[in-house]
N, C-alpha and C positions, 0 to 999 in steps of 0.2 A: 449616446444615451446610456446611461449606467442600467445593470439588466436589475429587474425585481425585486427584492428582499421579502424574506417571509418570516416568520418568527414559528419558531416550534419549540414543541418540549419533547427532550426524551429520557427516559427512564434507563438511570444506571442504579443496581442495586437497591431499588426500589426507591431511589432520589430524585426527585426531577430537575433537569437540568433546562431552561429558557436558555433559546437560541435563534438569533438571528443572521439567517442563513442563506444564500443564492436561492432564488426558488429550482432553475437547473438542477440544483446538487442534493435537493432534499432526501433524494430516493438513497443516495448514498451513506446519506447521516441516517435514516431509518433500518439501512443495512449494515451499519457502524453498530447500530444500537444492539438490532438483534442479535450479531456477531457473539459482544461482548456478554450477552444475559446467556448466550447458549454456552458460552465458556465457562461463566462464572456455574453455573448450574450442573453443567459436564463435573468438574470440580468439587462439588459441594456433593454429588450422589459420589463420587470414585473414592474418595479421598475424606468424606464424612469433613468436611472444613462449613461449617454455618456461622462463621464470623463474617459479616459481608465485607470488611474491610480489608481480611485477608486475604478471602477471593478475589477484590479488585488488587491485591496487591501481586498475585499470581497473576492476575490478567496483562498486570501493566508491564512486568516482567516480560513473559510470554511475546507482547504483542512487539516492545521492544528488541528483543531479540530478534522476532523475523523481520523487523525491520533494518535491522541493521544485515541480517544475512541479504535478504534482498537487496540493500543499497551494495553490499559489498559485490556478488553475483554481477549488478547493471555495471560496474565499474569495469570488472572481468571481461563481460559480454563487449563491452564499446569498446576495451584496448583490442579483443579477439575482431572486430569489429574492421576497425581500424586498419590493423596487419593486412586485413583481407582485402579491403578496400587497396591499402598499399599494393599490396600482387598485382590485383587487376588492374589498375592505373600502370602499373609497369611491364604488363603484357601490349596492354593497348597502348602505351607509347612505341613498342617495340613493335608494333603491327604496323603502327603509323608512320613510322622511320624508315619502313621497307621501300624499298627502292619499286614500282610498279611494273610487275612483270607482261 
């Protein structure tokens, strides 16, 4: 059975965006949303920028790059991962091989 669908609007930049969306995952796109208006806003007091297309254009920057440090970081993390896993598999074959005293 396919789960739910729900249709929302959310407000970027004061634009509303229609979306249809897992009902599960709303709460996520609601904190996407707010995410994004507290950035842009952050931005607009610091920085005196009230062009709203500029702000989203720092937003999309911004949200981009941590995206990509995170993707790089999990890539890190799984080979660090990996190795370690490697070790242990090769302790515990070497336990296993041991002759029973």
């Amino acid at each position: 059975m396919a789960e739910e669908r729900k249709s929302i609007t959310l407000y970027v930049a004061q634009q509303p965006f229609k979306l249809s969306i897992l009902a599960s995952q709303e709460e996520m796109y609601h904190k996407a949303e707010k995410r994004i208006q507290e950035y842009t806003r952050n931005l607009a007091e610091k920085n005196n920028i009230t062009d709203r297309f500029v702000q989203l254009g720092y937003a999309v920057i911004n949200f981009a790059l941590n995206e990509i440090y995170l993707t790089e970081k999990q890539k890190f993390v799984d080979a660090d991962l990996k190795n370690n896993l490697r070790k242990i598999k090769e302790v515990i074959n070497l336990v296993l091989d041991e002759p029973n005293q």
